[in-house]
C-alpha positions, 0 to 999 in steps of 0.5 A, a space after each residue: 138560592 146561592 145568589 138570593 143569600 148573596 143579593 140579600 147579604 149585599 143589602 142589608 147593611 143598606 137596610 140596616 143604615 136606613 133605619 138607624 136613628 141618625 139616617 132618619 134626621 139626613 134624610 128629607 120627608 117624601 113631598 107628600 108628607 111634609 108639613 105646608 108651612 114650616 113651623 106651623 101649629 099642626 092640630 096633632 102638635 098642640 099643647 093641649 092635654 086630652 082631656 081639653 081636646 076632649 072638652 075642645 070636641 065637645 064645645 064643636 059639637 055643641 056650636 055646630 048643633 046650634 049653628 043648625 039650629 040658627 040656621 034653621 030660624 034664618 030659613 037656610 041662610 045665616 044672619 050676620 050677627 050669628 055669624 058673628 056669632 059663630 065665628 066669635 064661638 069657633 075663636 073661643 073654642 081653638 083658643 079654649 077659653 
């Protein structure tokens, strides 16, 4: 019981040091969980506020039922000018215009 005290004494002002504020700006993010690109525009970065998120989902939802729909009229394969279509849409709605 003495050495457990002692081993848990010994550690944690470690501890206490990894959680401080300043430790958590020296320290590198586990490979795993940094960002791909430097200074790219993550979607949780945006500045866009909840209710045009909110809007922004709506929009998808909408194009993707009918972009099924186009898709259903070209018998399973999309015509270019929908395409066209679809991707002018998609631009519209990241932009939110």
């Amino acid at each position: 019981m003495k050495r457990m005290l002692f081993i848990l004494a010994l550690a944690l002002p470690s501890l206490a040091a990894a959680q401080s504020p300043e430790s958590r700006f020296n320290t590198p993010a586990p490979i795993g969980l940094q960002p791909p690109m430097p200074f790219m525009n993550l979607p949780w970065q945006s500045d866009d506020t909840p209710t045009l998120r909110d809007q922004k989902v709506r929009w998808a939802i909408a194009l993707r039922e009918e972009a099924a729909e186009l898709l259903r009229q070209d018998g399973g394969t999309l015509t270019s000018e929908h395409k066209a279509y679809i991707r002018r849409r998609v631009q519209r709605i990241l932009h939110g215009t």
